[in-house]
C-alpha positions in Angstrom: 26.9 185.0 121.0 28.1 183.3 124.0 27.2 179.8 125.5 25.3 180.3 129.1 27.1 176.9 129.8 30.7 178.4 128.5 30.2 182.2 128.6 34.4 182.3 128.3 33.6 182.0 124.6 32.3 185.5 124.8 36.1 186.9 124.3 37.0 184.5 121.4 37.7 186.6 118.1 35.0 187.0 115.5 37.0 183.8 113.1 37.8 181.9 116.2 35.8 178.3 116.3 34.4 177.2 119.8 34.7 173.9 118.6 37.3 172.1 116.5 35.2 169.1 114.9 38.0 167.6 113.1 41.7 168.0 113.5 43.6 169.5 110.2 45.3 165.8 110.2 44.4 162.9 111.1 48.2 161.8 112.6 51.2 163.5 113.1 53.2 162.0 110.2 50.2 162.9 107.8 51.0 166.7 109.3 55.0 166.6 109.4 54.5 165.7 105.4 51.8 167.6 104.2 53.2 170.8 105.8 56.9 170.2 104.5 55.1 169.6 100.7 54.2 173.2 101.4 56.7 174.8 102.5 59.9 172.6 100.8 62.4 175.1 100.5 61.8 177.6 103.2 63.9 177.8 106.7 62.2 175.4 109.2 64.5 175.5 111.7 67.8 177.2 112.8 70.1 176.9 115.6 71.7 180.0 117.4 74.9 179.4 118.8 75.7 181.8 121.7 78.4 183.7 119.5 75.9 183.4 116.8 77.4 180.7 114.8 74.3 179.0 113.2 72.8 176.0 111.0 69.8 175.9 109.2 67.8 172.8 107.8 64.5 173.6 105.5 61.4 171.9 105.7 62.4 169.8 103.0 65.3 169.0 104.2 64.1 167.9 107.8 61.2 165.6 105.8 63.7 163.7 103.9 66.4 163.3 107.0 63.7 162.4 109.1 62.1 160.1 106.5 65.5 158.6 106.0 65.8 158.2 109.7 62.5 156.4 110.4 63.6 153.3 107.7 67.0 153.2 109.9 64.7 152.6 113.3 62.3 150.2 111.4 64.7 147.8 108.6 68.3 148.7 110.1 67.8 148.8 114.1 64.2 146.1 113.7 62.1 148.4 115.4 58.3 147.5 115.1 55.1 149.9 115.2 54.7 150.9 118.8 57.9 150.3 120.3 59.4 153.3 122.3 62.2 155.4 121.5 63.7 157.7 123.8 65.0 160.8 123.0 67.5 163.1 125.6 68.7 166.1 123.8 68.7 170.1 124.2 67.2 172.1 121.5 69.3 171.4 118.2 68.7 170.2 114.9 68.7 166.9 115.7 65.6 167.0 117.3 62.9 167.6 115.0 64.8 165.4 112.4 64.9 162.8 115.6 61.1 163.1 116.8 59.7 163.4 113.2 60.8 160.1 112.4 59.9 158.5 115.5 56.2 159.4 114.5 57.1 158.2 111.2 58.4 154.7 111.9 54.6 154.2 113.5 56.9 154.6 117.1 56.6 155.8 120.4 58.5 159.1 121.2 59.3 159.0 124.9 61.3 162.9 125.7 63.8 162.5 128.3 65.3 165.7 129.7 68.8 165.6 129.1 70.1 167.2 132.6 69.2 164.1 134.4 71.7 162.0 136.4 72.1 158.3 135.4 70.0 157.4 138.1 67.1 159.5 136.6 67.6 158.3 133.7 67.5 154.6 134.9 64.0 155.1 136.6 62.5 156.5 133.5 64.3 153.8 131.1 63.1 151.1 133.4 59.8 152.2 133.3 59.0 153.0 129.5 61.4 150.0 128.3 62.6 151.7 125.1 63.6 149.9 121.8 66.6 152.9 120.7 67.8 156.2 122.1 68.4 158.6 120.5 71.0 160.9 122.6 73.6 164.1 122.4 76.9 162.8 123.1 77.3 165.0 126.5 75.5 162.7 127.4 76.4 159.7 126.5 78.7 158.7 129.7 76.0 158.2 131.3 74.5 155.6 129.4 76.0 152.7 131.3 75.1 153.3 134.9 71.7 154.2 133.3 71.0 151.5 131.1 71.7 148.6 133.9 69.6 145.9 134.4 67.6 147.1 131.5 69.4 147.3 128.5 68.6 149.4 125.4 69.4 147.9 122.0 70.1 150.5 119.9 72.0 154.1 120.9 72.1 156.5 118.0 74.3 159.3 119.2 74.6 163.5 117.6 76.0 166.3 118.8 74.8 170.1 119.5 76.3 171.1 116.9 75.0 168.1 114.5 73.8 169.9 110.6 75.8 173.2 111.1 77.8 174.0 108.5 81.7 172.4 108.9 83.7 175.2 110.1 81.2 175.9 113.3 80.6 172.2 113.8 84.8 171.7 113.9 85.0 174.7 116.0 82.3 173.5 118.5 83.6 169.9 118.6 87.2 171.0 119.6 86.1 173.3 122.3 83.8 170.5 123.5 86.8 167.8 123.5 89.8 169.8 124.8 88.4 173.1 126.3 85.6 172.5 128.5 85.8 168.7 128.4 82.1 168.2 128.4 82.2 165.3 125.7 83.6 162.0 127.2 84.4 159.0 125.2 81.7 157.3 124.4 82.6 153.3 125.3 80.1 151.6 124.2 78.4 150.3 121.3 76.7 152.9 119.3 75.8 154.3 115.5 76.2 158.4 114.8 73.4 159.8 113.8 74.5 161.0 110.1 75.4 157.6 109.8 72.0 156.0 110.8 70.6 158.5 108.5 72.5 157.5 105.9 72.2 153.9 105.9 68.4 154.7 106.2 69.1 156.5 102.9 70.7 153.6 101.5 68.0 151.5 102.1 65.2 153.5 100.9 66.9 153.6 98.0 67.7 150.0 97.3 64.3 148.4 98.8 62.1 151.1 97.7 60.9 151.2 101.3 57.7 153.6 101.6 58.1 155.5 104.7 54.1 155.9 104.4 53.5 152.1 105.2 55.0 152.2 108.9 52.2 154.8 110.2 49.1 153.6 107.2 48.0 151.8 110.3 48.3 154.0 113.0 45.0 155.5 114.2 44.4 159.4 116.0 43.7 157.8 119.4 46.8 155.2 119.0 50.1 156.8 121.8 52.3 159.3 120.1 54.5 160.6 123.3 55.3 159.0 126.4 55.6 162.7 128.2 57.0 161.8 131.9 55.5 163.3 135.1 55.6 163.4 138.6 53.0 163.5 141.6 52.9 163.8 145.0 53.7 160.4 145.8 57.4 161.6 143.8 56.3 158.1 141.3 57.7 159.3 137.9 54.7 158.5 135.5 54.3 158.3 131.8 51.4 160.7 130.2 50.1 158.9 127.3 49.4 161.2 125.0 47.8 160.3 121.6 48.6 161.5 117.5 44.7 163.4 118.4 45.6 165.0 121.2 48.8 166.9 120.3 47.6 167.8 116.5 44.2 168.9 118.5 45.9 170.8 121.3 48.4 172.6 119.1 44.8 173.9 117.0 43.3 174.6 119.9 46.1 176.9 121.3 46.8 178.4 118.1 43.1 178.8 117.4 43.2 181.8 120.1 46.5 183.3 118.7 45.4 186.0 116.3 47.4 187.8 113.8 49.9 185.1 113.0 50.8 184.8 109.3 51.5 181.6 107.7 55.1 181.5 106.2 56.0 184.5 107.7 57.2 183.9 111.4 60.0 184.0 112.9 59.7 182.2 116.5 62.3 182.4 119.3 62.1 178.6 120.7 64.8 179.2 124.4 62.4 176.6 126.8 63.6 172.9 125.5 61.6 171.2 123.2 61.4 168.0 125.8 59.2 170.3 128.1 55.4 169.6 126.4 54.9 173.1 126.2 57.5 173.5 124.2 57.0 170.3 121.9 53.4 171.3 121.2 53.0 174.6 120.2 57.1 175.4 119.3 58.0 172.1 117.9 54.6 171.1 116.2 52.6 174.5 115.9 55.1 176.4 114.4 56.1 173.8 111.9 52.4 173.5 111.2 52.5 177.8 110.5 55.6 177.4 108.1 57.6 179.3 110.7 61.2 179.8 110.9 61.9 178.7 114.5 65.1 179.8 116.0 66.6 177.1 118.7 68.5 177.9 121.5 70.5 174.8 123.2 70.9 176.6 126.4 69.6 179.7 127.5 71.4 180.4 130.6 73.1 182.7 130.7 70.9 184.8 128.9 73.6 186.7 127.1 73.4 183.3 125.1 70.1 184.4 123.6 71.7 188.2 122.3 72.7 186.7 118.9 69.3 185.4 118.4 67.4 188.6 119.4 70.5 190.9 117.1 70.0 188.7 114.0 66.9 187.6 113.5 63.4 189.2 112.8 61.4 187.5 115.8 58.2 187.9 115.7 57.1 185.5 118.6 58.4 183.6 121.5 57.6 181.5 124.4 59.1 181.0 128.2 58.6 180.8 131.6 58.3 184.0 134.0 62.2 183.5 135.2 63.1 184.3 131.4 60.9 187.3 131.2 62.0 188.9 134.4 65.8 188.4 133.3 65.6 189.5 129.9 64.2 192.4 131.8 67.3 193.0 133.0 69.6 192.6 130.3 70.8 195.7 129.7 71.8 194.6 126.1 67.5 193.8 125.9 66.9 197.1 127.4 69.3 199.2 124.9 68.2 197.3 122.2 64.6 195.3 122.8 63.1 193.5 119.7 61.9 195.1 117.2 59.4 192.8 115.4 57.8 190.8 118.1 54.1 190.6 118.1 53.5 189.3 121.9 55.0 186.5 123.9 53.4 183.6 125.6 54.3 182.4 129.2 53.3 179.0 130.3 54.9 176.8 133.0 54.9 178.6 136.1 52.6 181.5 137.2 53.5 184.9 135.7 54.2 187.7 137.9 52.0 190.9 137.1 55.4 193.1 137.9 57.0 191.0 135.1 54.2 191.4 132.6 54.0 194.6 133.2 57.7 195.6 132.7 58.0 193.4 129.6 55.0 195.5 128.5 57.2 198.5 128.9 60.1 197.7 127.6 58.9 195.2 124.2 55.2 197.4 123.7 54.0 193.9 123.1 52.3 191.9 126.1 53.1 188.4 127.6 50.1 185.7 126.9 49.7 184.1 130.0 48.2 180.1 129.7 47.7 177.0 131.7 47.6 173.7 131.5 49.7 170.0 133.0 51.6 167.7 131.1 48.5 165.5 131.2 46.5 167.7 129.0 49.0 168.0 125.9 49.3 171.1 127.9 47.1 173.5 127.1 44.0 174.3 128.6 43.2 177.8 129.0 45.2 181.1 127.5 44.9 185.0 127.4 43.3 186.2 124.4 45.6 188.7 122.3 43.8 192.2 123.4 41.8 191.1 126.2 44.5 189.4 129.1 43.3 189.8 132.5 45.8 190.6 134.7 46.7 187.6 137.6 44.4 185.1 135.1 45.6 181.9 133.4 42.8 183.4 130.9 40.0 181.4 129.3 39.5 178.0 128.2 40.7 177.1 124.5 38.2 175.9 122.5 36.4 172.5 122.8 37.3 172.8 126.3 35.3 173.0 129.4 36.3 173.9 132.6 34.8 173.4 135.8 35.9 174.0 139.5 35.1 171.0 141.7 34.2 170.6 145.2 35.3 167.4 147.2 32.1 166.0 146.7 32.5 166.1 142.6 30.3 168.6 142.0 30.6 172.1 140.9 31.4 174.6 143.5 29.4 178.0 143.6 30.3 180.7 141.1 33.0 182.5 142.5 34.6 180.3 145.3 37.6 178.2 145.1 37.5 174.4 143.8 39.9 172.1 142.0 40.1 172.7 138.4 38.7 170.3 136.8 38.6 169.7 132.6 37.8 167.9 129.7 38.2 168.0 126.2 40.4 166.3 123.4 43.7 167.2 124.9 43.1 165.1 127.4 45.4 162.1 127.8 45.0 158.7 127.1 46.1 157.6 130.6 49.0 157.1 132.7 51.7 154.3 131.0 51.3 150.9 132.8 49.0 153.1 135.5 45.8 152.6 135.5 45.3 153.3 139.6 47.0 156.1 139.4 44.9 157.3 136.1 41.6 156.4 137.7 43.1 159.0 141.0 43.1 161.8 138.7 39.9 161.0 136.4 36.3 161.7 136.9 34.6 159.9 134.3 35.7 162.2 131.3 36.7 164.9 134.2 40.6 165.3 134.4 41.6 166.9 137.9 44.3 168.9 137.8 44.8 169.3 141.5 45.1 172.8 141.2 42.9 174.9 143.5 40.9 178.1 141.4 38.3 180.7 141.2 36.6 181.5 137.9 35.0 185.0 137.0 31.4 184.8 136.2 32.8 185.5 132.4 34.8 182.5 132.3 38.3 183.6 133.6 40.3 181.5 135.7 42.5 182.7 138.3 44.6 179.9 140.4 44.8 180.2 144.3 46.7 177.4 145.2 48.0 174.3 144.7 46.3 171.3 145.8 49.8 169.0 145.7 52.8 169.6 147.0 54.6 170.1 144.2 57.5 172.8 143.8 58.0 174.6 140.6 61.5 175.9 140.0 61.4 177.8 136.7 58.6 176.4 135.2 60.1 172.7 136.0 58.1 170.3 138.4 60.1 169.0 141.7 58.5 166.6 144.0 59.5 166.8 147.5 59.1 163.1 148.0 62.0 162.8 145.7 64.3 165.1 147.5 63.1 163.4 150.8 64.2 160.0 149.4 67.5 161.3 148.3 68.2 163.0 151.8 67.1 159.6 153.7 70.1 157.8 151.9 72.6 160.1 153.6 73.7 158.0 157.0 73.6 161.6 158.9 70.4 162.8 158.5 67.2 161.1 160.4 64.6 162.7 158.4 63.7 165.1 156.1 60.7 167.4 155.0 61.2 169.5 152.0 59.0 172.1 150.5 58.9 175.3 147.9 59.5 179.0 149.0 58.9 182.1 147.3 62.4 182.9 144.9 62.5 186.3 143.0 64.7 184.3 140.2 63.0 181.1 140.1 59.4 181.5 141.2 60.1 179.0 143.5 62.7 177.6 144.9 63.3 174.1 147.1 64.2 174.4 151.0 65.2 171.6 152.9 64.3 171.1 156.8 66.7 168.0 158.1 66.9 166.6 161.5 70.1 165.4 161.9 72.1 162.1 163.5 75.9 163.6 163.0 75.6 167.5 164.2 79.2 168.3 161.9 77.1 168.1 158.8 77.1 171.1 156.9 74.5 172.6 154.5 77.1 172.6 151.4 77.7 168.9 152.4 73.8 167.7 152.1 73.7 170.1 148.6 76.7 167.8 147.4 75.1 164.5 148.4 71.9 165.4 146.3 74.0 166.7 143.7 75.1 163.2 143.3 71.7 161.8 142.5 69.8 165.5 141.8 69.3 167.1 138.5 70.5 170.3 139.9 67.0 172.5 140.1 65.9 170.0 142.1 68.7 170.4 145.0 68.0 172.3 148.0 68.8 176.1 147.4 68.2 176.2 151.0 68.6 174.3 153.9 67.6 174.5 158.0 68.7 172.3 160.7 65.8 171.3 163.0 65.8 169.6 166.2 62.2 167.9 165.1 59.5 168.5 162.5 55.8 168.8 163.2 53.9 166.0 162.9 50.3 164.3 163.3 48.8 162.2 165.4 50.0 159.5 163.5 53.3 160.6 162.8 53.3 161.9 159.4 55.6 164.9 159.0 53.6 168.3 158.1 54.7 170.0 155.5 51.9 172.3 155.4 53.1 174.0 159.2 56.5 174.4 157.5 55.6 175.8 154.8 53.0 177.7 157.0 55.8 178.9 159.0 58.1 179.9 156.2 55.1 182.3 154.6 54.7 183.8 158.1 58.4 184.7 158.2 58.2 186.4 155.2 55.3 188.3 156.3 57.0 189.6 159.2 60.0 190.9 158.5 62.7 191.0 161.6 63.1 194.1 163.6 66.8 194.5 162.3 65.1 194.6 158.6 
């Protein structure tokens, strides 16, 4: 029977818990080791190449490598419990080996997303101050620029193609170094990552090091991740979340996802494991299920994910609504759409009832629609299998409340719009180095989410609006402040206001308004200057040349009226339309 208080639980299945009392492990190393003893010899993970050459590494084999890995960091490189390590890779073996032993050596795993320019890159490094990097060699050119002024020790370097067998690793490396070019020399000082392994090997077996003593003091509520977001103000901050928080989220989520069999998945992992989405229920969930778990290194284009779907028995997959509504439109998915798949879940970005609806069509299996911020390890609220509500982020997970706030702190009436508002386990430890900008977003044990909702007198949440200004473009967060800067360092352009617009292939997409000082700029100009400083979903897809921009009393530019405006055009189409 359902709580009055939480009436959402009302939908959970008959062997779903409303509360999780204790977390299956205490810290993540204890649950990277106890489910490898399990499941030693099986396939853990497996990358898919786009022409479906592949590598596969077994649970065993990922304990040991990243066991071996973890004395490197700690008796090789001098790392000591609680120092950071960055990691900047696309999905790839080397990543689970790389983050497993970051949790390991009693560490701080701080995901860097590998697109970024070096000046990106810089702004994160300077703020987190990392011990080691762990980075693909792509990459690696950018290391200097990044890196100035704030130097990191120790740079480990792998490839894409790192733990596939020889003839595709060759065969990936050549195209890499004399077709497309896309690996530079790497001119500075640096350790491969075989080699690190290996000499972390060595040493275990010489000292007989015991990988166990590095986390025997690390506690559930000590800092596992250093997860980067943004806000309004466009200040990059560090989410601190704990060992508790991840190992409780990923139960929570997984908690509402029926009719999964241990041992017996196959998952279909194309969003990149740096995204915490991905990283909590991909990268730790399904290693916790004894999954097999497919990765792709880049899914774009999505031919680059026909391999996958043509050799493998997937049975579950993630993504973002722009992944859904392309497959969609494969026409290799539609001749041939997978056979095995039990449902999908979307998280990111809001998903599209059209999209749901034709993935429905086309898979007979539905899309699990969730919610939840970077600050809340992510999840906070999800579909139940069976009972999704169309346009809903669903219900919350369990040991989770939710509750839509007023500006006055204090619930709002039952059906009208307030900022969502939550609490429960998942909720992070607070922002790195932050606290004024952790006490902005916390209400006692209250996290805001700055999200504007409605909730359904049964405990479904719909969302309305957003309460920041914040762009998603494919499930990725821009901030317009960001752009805004970038655009003030071009001498011919007096200001800037940027906002997001409605994209069929993105969700969203980021539109620039510029007033400009030199009246020969061009639109493909600006889009090259941000290019230079811009990972490239965050450069303006569109631009408009204004003679002014609205502003207050007080001279703050209004974003709101342009993006008031922009909404108004759309409603009204032209008379030539």
């Amino acid at each position: 029977m359902a709580d009055a208080a939480r009436p959402w639980t009302a939908f959970y299945g008959p062997h779903v818990r409303a509360e999780i009392e204790t977390a299956s492990h205490r810290i993540l190393p204890d649950l990277i080791g106890g489910v490898a003893e399990t499941y030693r010899s099986a396939p853990a993970f497996t990358c898919v190449l786009p022409n479906g050459m592949n590598g596969t590494l077994s649970f065993a084999q990922v304990d040991e490598m990243s066991d071996s890995l973890a004395i490197y960091l700690r008796e090789v490189a001098g790392l000591k419990a609680g120092d950071r390590v960055a990691l900047q890779m696309p999905n790839c073996l080397s990543f689970p080996v790389a983050a497993f032993a970051v949790f390991k050596a009693g560490c701080v795993l701080v995901n860097v997303n590998p697109l970024y320019t070096a000046e990106e890159m810089g702004k994160q490094f300077e703020d987190a101050a990392p011990h080691a990097l762990i980075i693909v060699d792509m990459f690696a050119d950018k290391i200097p620029a990044a890196t100035r002024g704030h130097p990191i020790p120790n740079i480990i370097v792998t490839r894409v193609a790192e733990f596939l067998p020889a003839m595709p690793r060759g065969i990936v490396g050549l195209v890499q170094k004399y077709w497309d070019r896309s690996v530079k020399p790497i001119e500075l000082a640096h350790i491969r990552l075989p080699d690190a392994i290996a000499a972390g090997r060595a040493h275990r077996a010489g000292d007989h090091v015991e990988v166990s003593d590095y986390s025997r003091h690390v506690e559930a509520d000590d800092v596992a991740v250093l997860q980067y977001t943004g806000g309004t103000t466009g200040v990059s901050k560090g989410a601190m979340l704990t060992h508790a928080n991840l190992i409780l989220n990923m139960e929570q989520t997984f908690e509402l996802i029926e009719d999964l069999e241990k041992g017996n998945e196959v998952a279909l992992t194309a969003l990149p494991l740096y995204h915490i989405f991905a990283f909590t229920v991909n990268l730790l969930g399904f290693w916790a299920l004894g999954a097999r778990n497919l990765l792709i290194p880049n899914p774009r284009p999505l031919t680059n994910l026909k391999r996958a779907f043509e050799n493998y028995r997937i049975t579950w997959m993630s993504g973002v609504n722009t992944l859904f509504n392309g497959l969609t439109h494969e026409t290799w998915f539609l001749d041939s759409p997978p056979k095995h798949l039990k449902f999908a879940s979307a998280g990111g970005m809001a998903l599209q009832a059209a999209v749901a609806e034709r993935w429905e069509e086309i898979t007979g299996r539905p899309v699990l629609q969730g919610y939840g911020l970077t600050e809340t390890s992510p999840v906070l609220t999800f579909n139940p299998l069976g009972k999704t509500r169309a346009g809903s982020i669903g219900v919350p997970v369990p040991s989770t409340e939710v509750m839509l706030m007023g500006e006055d702190g204090t619930p709002v009436p039952q059906g009208e719009a307030g900022e969502i508002a939550a609490r429960g386990p998942q909720i992070m430890k607070g922002y790195w180095k932050r606290p004024d900008e952790t006490a902005k977003v916390m209400r006692g044990d209250w996290f805001l989410t700055g999200d504007i909702g409605v909730m359904d007198a049964d405990g479904y949440v719909r969302i309305v609006d957003r309460k920041k200004d914040m762009v998603v473009v494919s499930g990725f967060n821009v901030y317009p402040n960001e752009i805004e800067d970038c655009l003030a360092t071009h001498p011919g352009i007096l200001e800037s206001a940027v906002i997001g617009v409605p994209d069929e292939t993105s969700g969203e997409a980021v539109k620039a308004f510029v007033v400009v000082r030199d009246r020969s700029l061009t639109e493909a100009q600006i889009r090259a200057h941000c290019k230079e400083h811009l990972t490239a979903y965050k450069i303006p897809k569109r631009v408009e040349f204004r003679e002014e921009l609205p502003k207050s009393n007080v001279g703050k530019i209004l974003r709101k009226d342009l993006r008031a405006e922009e909404l108004a055009r759309i409603a009204t189409p032209s008379a030539a339309e």
